[in-house]
N, CA, C and O atoms as a Tripos MOL2 file, in Angstrom:
@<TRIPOS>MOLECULE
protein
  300   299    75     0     0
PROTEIN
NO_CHARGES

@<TRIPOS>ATOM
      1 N          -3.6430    9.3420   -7.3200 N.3       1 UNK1
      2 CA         -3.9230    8.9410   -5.9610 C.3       1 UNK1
      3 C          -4.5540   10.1080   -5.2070 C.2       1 UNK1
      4 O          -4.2290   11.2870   -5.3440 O.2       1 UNK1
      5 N          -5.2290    9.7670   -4.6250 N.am      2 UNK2
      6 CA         -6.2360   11.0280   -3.4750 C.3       2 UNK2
      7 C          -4.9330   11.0870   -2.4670 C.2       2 UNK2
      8 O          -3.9650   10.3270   -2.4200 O.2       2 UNK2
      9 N          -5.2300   12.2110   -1.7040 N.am      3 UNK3
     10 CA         -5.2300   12.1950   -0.2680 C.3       3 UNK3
     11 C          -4.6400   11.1600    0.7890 C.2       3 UNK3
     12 O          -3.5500   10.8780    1.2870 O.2       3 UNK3
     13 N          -5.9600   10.7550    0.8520 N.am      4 UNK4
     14 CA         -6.2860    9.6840    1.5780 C.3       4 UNK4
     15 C          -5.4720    8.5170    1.6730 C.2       4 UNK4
     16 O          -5.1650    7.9060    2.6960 O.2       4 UNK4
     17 N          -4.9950    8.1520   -0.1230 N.am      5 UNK5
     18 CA         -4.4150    7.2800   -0.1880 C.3       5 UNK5
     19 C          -2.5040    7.4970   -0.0070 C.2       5 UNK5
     20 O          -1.6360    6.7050    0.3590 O.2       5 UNK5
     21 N          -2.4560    8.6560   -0.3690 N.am      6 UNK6
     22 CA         -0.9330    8.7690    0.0910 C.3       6 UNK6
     23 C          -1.2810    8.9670    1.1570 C.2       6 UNK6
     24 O          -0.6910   10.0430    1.2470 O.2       6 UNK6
     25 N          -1.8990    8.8310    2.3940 N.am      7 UNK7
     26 CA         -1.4810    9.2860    3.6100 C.3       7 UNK7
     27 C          -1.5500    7.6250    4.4070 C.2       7 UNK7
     28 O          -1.0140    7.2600    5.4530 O.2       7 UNK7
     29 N          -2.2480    7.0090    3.6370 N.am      8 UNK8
     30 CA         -2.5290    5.3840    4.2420 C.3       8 UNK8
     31 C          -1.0600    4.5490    3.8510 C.2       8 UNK8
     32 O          -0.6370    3.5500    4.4320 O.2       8 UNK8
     33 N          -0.2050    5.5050    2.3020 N.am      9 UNK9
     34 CA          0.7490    4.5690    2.0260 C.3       9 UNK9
     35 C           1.6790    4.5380    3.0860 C.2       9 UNK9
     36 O           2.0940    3.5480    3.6870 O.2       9 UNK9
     37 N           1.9920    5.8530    3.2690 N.am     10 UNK10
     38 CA          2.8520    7.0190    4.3190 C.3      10 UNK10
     39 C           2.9800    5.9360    5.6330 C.2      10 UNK10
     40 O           3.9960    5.5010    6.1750 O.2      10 UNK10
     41 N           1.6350    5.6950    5.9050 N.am     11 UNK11
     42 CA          1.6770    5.0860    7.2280 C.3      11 UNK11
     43 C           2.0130    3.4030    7.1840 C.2      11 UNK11
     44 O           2.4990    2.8050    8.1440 O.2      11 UNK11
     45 N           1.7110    2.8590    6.0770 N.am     12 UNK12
     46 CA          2.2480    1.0270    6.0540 C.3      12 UNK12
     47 C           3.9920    1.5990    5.4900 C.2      12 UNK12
     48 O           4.9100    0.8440    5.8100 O.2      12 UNK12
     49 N           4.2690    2.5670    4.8880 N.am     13 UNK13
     50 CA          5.6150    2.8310    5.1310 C.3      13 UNK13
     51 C           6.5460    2.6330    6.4390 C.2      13 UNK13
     52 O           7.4400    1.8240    6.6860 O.2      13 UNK13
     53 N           5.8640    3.9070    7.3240 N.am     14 UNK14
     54 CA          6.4910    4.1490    8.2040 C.3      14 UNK14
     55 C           6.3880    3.2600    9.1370 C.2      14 UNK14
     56 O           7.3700    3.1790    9.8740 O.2      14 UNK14
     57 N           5.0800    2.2130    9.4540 N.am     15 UNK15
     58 CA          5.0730    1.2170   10.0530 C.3      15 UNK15
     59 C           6.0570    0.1110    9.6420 C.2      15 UNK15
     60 O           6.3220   -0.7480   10.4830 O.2      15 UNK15
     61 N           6.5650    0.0600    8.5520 N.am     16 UNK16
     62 CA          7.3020   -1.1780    8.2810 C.3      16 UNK16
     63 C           8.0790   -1.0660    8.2820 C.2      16 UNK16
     64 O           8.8570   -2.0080    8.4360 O.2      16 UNK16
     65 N           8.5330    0.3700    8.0830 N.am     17 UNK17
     66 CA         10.0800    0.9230    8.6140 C.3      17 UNK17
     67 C          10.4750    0.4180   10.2910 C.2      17 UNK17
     68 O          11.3410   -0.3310   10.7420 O.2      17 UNK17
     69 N           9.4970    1.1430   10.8540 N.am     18 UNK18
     70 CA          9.7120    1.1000   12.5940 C.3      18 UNK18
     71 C           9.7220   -0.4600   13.0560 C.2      18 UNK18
     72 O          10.4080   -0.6800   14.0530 O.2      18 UNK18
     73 N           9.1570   -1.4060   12.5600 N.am     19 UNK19
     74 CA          8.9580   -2.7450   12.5470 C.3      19 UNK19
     75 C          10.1310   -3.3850   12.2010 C.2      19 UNK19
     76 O          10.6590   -4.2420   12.9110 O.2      19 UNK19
     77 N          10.5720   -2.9940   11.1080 N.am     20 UNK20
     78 CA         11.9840   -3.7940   10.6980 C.3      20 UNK20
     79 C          13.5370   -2.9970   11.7240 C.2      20 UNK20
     80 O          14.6280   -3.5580   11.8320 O.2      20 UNK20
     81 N          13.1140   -1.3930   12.4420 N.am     21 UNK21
     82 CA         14.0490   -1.0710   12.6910 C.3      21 UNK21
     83 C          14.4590   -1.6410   14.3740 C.2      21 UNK21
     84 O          15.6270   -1.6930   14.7580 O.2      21 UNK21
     85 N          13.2990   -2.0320   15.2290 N.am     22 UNK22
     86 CA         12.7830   -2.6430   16.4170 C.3      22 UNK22
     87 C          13.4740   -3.9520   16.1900 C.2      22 UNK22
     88 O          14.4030   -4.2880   16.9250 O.2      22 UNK22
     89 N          13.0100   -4.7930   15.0860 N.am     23 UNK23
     90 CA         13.6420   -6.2450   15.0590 C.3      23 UNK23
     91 C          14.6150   -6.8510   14.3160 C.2      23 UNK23
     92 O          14.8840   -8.0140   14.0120 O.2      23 UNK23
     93 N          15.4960   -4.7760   13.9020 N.am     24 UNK24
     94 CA         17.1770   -5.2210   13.6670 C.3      24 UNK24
     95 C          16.6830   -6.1440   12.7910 C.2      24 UNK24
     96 O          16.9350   -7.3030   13.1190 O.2      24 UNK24
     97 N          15.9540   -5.9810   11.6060 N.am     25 UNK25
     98 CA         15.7790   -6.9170   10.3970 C.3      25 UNK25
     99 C          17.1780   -6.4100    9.1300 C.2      25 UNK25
    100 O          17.7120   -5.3240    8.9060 O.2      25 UNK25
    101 N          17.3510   -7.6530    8.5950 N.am     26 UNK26
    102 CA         18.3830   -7.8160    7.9260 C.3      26 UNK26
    103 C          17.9870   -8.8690    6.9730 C.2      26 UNK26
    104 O          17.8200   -9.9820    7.4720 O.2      26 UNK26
    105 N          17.7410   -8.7050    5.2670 N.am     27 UNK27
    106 CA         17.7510   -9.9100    4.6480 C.3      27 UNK27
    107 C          16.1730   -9.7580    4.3540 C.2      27 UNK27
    108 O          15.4240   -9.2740    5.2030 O.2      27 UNK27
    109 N          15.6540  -10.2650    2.9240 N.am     28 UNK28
    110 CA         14.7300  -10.2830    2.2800 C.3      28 UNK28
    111 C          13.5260  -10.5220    3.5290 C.2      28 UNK28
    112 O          12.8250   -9.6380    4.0220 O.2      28 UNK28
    113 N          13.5210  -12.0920    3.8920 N.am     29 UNK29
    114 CA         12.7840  -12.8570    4.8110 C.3      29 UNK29
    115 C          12.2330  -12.0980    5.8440 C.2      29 UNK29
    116 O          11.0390  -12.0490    6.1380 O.2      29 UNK29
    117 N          13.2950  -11.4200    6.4610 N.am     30 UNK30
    118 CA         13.1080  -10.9330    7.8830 C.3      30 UNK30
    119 C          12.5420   -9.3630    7.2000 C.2      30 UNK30
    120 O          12.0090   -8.7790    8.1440 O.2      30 UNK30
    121 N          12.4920   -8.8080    6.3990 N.am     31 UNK31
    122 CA         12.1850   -7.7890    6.3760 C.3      31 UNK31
    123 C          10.6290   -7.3500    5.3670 C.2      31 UNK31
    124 O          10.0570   -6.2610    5.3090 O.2      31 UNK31
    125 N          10.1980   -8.9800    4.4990 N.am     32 UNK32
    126 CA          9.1440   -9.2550    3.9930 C.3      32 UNK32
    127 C           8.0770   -9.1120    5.4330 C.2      32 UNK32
    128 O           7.1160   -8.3480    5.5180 O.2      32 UNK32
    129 N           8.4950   -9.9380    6.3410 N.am     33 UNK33
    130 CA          7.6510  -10.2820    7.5720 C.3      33 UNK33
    131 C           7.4440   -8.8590    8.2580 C.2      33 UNK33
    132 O           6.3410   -8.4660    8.6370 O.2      33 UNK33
    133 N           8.4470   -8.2420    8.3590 N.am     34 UNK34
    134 CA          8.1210   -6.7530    8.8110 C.3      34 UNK34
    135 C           7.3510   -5.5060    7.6030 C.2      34 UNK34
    136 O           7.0890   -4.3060    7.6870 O.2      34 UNK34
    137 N           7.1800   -6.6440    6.4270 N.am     35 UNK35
    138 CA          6.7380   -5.0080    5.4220 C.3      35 UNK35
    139 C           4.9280   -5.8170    6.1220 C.2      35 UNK35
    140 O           4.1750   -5.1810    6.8580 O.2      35 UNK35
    141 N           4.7480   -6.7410    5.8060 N.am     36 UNK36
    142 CA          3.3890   -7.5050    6.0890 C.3      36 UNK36
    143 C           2.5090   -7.1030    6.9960 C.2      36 UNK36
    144 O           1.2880   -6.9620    6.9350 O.2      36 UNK36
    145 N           3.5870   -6.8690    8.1790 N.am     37 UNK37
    146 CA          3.4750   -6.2750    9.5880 C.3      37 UNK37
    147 C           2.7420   -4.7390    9.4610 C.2      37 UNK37
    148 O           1.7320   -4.3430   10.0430 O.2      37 UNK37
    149 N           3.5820   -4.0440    8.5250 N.am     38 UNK38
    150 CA          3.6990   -2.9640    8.7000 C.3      38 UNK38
    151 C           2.1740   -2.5230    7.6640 C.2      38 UNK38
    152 O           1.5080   -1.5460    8.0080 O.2      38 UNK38
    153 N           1.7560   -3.3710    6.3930 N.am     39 UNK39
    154 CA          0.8190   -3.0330    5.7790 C.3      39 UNK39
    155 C          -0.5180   -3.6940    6.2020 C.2      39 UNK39
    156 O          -1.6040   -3.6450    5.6250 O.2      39 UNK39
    157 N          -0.1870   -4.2990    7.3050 N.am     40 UNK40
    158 CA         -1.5050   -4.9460    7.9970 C.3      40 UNK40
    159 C          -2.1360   -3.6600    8.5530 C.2      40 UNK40
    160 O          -3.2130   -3.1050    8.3370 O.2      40 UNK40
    161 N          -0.7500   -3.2910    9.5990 N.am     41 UNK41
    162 CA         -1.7120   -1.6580   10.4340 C.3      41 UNK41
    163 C          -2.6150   -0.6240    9.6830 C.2      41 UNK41
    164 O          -3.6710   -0.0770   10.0020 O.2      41 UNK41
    165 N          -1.5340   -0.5260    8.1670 N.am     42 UNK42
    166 CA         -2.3690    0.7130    7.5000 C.3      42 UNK42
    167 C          -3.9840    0.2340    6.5460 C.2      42 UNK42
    168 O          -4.9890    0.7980    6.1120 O.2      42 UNK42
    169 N          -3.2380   -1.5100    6.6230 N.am     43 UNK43
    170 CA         -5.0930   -2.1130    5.9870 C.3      43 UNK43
    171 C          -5.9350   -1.9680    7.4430 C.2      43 UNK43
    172 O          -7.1540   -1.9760    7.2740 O.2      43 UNK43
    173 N          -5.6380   -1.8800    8.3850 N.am     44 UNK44
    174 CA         -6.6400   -2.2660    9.8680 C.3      44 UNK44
    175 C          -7.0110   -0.7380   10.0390 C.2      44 UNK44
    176 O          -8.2030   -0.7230   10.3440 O.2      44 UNK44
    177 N          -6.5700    0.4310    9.9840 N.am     45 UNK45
    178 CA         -6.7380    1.9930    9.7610 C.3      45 UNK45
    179 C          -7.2760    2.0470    8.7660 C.2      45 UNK45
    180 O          -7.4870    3.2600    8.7840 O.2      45 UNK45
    181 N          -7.7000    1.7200    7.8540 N.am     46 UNK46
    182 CA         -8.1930    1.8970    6.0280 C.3      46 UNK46
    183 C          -9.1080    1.4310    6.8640 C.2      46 UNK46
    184 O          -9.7730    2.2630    7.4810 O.2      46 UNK46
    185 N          -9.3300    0.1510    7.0580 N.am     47 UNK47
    186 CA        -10.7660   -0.4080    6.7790 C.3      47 UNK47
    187 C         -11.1820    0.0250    8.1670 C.2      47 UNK47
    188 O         -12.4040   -0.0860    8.2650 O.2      47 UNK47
    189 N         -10.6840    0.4270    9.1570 N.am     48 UNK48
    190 CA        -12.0350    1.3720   10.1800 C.3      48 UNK48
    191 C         -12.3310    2.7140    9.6750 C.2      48 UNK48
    192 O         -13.3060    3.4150    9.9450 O.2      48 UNK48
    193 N         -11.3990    2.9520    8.9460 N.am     49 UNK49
    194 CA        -12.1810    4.4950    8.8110 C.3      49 UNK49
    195 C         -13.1720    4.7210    7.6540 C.2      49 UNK49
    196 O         -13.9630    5.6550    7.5140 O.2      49 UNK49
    197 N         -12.9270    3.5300    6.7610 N.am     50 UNK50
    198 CA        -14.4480    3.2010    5.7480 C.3      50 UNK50
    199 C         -15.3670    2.9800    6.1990 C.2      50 UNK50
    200 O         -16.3310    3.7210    6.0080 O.2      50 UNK50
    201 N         -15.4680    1.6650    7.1300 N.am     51 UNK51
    202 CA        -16.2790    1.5720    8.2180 C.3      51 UNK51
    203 C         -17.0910    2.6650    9.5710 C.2      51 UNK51
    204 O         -18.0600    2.3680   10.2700 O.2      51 UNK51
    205 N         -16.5010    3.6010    9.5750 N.am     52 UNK52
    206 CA        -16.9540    4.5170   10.1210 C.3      52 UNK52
    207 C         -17.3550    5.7450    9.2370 C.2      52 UNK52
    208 O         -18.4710    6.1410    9.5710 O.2      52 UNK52
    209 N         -16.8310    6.4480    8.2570 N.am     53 UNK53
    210 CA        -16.9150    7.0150    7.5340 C.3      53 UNK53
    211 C         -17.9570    6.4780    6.0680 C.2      53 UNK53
    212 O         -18.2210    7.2750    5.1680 O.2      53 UNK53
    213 N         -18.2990    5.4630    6.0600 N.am     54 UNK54
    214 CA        -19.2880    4.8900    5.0830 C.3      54 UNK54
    215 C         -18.6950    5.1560    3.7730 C.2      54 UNK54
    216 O         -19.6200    4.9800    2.9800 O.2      54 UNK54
    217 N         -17.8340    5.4260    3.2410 N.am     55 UNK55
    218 CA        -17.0020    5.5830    1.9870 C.3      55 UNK55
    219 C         -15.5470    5.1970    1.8940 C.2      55 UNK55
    220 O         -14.7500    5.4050    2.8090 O.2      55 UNK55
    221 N         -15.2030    4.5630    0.6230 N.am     56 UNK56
    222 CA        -14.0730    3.9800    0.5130 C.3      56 UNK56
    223 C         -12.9750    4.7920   -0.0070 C.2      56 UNK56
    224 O         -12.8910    5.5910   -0.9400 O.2      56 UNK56
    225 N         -12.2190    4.3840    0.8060 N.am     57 UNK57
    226 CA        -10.5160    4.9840    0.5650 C.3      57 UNK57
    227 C          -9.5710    5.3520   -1.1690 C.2      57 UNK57
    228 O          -8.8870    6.2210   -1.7110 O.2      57 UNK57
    229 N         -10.2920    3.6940   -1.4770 N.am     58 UNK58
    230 CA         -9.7710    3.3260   -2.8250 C.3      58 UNK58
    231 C         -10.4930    4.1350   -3.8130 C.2      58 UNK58
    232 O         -11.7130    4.3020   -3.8230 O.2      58 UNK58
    233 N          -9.4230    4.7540   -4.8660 N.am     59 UNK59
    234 CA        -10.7140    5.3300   -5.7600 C.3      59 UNK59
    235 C         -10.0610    4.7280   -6.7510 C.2      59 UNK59
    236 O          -9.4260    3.6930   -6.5460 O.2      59 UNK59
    237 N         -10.1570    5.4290   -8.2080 N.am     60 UNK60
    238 CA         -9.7950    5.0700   -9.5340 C.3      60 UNK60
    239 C          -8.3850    5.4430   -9.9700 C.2      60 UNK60
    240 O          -7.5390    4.8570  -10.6440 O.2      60 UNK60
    241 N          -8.4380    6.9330   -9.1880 N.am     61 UNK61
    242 CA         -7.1710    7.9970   -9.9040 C.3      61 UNK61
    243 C          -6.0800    7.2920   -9.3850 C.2      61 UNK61
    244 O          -5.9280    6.7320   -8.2990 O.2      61 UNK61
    245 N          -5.0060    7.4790  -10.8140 N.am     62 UNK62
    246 CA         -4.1070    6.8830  -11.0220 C.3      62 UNK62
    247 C          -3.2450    8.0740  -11.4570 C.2      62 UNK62
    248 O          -3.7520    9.0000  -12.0890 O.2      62 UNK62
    249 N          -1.6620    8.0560  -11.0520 N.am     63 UNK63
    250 CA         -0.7430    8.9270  -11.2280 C.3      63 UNK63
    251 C          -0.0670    8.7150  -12.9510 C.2      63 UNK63
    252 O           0.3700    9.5340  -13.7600 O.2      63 UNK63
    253 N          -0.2240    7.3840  -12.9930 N.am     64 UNK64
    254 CA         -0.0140    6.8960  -14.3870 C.3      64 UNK64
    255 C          -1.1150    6.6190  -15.4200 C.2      64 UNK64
    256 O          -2.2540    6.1600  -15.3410 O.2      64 UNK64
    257 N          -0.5660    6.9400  -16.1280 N.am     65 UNK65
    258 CA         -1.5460    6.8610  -17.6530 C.3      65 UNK65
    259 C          -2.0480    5.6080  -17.6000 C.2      65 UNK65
    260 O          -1.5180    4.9390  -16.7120 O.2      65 UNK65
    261 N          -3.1580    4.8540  -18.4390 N.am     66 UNK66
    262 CA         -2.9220    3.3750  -17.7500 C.3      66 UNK66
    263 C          -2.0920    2.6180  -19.7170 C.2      66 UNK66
    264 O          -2.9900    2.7700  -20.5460 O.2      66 UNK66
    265 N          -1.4400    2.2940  -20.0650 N.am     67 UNK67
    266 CA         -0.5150    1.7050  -20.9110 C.3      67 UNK67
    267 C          -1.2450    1.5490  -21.8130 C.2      67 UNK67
    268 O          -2.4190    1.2720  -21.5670 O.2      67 UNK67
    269 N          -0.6660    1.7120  -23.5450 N.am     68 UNK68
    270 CA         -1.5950    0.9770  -24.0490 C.3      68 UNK68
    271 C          -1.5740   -0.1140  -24.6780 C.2      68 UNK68
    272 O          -0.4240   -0.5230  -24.8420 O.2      68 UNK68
    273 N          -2.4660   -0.8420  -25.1530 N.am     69 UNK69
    274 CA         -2.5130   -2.2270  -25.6580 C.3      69 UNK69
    275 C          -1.8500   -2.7270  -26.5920 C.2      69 UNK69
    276 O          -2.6820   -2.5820  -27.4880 O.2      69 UNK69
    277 N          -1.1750   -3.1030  -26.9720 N.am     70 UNK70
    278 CA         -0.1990   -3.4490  -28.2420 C.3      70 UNK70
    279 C          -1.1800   -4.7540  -28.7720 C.2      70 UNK70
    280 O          -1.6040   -5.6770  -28.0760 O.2      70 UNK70
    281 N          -1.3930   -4.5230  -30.2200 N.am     71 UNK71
    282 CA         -1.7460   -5.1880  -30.8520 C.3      71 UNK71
    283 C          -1.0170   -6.2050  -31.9580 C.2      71 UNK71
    284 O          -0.3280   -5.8620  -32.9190 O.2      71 UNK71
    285 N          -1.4090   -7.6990  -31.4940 N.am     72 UNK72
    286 CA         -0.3160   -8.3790  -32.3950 C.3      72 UNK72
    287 C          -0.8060   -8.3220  -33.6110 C.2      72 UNK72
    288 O          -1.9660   -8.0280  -33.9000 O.2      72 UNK72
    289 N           0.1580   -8.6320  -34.4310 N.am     73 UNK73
    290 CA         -0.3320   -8.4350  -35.9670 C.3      73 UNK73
    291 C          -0.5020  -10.0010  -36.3520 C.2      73 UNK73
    292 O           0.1740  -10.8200  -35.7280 O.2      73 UNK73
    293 N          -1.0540  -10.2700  -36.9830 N.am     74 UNK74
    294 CA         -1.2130  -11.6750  -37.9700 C.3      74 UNK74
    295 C          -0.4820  -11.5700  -39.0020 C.2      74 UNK74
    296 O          -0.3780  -10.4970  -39.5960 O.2      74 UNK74
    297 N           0.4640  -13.2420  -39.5810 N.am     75 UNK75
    298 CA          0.8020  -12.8280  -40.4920 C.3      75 UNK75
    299 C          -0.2350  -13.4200  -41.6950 C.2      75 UNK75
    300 O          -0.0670  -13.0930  -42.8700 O.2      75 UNK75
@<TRIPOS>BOND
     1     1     2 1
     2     2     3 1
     3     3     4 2
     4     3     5 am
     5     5     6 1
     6     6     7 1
     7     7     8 2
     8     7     9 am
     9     9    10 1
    10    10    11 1
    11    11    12 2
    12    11    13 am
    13    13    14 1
    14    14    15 1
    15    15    16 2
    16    15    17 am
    17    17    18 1
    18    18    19 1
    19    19    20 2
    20    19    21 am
    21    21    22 1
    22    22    23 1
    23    23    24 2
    24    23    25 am
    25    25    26 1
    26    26    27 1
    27    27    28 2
    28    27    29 am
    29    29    30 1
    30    30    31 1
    31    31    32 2
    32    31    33 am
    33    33    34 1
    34    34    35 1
    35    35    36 2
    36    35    37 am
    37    37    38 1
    38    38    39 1
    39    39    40 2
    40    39    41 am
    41    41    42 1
    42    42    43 1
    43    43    44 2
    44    43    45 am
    45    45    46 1
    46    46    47 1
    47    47    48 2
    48    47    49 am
    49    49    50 1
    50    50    51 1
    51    51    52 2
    52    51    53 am
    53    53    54 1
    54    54    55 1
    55    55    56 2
    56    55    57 am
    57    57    58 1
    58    58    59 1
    59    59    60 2
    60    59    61 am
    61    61    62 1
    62    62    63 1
    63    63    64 2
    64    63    65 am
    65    65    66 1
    66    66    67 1
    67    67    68 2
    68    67    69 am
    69    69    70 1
    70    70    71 1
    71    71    72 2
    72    71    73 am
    73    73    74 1
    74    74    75 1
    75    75    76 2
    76    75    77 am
    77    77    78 1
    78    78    79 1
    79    79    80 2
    80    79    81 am
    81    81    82 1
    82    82    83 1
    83    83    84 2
    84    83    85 am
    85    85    86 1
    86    86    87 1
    87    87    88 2
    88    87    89 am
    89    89    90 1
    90    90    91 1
    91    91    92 2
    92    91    93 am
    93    93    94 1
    94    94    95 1
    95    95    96 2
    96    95    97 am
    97    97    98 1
    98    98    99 1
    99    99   100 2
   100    99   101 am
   101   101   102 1
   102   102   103 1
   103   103   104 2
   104   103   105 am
   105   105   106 1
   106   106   107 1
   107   107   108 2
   108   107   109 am
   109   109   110 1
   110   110   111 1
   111   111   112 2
   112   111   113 am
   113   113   114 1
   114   114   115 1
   115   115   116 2
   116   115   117 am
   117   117   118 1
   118   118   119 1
   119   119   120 2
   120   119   121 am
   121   121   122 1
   122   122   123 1
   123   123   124 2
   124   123   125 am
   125   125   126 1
   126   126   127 1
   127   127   128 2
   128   127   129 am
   129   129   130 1
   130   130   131 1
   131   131   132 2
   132   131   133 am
   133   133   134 1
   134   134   135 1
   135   135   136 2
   136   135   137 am
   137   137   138 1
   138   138   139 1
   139   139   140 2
   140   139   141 am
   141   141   142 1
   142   142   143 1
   143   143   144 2
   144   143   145 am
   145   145   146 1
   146   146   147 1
   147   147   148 2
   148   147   149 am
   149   149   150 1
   150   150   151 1
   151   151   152 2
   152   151   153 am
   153   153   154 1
   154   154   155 1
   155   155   156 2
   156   155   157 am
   157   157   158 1
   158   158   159 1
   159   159   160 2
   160   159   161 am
   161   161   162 1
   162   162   163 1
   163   163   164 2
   164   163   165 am
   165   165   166 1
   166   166   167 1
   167   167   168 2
   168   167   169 am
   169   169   170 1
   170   170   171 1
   171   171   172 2
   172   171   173 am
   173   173   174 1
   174   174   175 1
   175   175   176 2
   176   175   177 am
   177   177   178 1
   178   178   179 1
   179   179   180 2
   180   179   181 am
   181   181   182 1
   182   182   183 1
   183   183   184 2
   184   183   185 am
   185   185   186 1
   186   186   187 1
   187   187   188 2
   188   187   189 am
   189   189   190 1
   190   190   191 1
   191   191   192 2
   192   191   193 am
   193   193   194 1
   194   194   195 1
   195   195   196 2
   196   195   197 am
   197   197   198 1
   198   198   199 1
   199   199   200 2
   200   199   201 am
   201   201   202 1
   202   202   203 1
   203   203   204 2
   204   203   205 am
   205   205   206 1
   206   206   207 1
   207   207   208 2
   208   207   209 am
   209   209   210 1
   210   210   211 1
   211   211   212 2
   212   211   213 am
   213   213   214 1
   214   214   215 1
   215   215   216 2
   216   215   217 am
   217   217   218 1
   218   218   219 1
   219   219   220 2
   220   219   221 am
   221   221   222 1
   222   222   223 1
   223   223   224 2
   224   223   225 am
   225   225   226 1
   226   226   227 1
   227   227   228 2
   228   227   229 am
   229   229   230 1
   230   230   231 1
   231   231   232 2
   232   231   233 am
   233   233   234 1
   234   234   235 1
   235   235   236 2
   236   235   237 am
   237   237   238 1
   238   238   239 1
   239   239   240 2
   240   239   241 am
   241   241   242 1
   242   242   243 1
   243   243   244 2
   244   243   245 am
   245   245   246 1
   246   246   247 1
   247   247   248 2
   248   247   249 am
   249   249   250 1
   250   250   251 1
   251   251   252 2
   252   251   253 am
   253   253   254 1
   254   254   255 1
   255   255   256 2
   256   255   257 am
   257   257   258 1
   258   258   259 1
   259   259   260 2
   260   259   261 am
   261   261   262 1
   262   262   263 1
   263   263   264 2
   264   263   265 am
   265   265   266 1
   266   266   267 1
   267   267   268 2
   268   267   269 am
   269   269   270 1
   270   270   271 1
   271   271   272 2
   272   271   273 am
   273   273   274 1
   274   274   275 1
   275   275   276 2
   276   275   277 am
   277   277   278 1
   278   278   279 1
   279   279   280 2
   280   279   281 am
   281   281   282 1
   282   282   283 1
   283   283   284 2
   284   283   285 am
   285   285   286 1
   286   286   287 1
   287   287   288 2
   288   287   289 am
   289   289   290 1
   290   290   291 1
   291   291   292 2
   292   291   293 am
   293   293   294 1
   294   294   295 1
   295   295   296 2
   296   295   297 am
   297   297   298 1
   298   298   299 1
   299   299   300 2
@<TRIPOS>SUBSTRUCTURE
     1 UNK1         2 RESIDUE 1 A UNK
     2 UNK2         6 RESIDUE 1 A UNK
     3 UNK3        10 RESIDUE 1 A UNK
     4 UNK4        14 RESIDUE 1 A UNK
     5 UNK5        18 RESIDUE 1 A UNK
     6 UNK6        22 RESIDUE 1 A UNK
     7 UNK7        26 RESIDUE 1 A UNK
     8 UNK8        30 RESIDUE 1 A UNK
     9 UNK9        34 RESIDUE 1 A UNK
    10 UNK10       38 RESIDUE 1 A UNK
    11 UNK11       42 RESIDUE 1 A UNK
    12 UNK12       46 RESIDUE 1 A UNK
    13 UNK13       50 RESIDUE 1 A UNK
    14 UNK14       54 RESIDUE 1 A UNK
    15 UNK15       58 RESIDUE 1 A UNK
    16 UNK16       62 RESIDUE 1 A UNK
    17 UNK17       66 RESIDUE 1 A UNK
    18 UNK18       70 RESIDUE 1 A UNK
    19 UNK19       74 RESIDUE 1 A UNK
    20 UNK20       78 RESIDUE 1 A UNK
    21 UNK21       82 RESIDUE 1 A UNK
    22 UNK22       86 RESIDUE 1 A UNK
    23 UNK23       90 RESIDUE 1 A UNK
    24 UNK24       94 RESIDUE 1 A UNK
    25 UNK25       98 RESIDUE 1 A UNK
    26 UNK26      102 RESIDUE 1 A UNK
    27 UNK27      106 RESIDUE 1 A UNK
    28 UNK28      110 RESIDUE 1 A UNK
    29 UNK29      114 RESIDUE 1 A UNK
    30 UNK30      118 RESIDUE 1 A UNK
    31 UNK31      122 RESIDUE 1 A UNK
    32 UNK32      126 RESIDUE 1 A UNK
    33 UNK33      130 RESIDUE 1 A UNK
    34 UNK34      134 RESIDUE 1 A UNK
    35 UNK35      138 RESIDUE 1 A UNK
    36 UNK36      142 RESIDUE 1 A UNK
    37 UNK37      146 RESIDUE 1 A UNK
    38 UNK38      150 RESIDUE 1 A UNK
    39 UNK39      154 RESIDUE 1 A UNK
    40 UNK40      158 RESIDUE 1 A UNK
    41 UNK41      162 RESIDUE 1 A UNK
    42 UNK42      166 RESIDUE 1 A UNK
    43 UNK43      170 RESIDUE 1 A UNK
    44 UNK44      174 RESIDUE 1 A UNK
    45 UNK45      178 RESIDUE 1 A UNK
    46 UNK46      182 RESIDUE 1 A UNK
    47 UNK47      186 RESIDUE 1 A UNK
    48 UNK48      190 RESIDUE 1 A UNK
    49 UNK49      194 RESIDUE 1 A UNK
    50 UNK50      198 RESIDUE 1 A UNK
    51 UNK51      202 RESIDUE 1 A UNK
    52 UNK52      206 RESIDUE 1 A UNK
    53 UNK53      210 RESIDUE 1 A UNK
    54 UNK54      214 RESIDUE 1 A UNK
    55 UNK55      218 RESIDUE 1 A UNK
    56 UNK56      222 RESIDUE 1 A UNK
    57 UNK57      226 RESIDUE 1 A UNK
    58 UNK58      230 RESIDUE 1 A UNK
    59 UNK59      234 RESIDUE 1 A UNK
    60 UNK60      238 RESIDUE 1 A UNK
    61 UNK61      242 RESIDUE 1 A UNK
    62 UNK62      246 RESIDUE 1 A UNK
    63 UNK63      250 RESIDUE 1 A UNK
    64 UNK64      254 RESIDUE 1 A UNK
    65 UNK65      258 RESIDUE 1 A UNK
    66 UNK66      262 RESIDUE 1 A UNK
    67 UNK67      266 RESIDUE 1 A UNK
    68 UNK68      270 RESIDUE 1 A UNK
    69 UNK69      274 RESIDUE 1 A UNK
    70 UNK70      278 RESIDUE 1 A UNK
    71 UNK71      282 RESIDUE 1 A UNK
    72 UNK72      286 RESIDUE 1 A UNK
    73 UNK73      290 RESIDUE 1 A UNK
    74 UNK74      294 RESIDUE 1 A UNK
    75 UNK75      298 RESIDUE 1 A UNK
């Protein structure tokens, strides 16, 4: 992950934190609606600052290896 992108997670974190802590959320439901909430702001911040900045947030790099393929055997 760049930069960029832990700092965009950081923020639909902390937004969905402050969201669920405001509306005393309790329980899957009520606290799905506040993560939604909370990763809308950091998609609405992502996509102006691509938009202004002319380059995208998202890159390739990955913290994980990407898995590998298991191949079935025939019998």
């Amino acid at each position: 992950m760049t930069e960029a992108e832990l700092i965009f997670t950081a923020l639909a974190e902390l937004s969905t934190r402050q969201i669920a802590d405001s509306v005393q959320a309790t329980g899957m439901t009520e606290n799905k609606i506040a993560s939604k909430k909370g990763g809308g702001i950091a998609k609405k911040a992502r996509k102006e600052l691509e938009r202004k900045s002319g380059k995208s947030i998202i890159s390739k790099e990955n913290f994980l290896p990407s898995p590998k393929k298991k191949q079935i055997k025939k019998k």
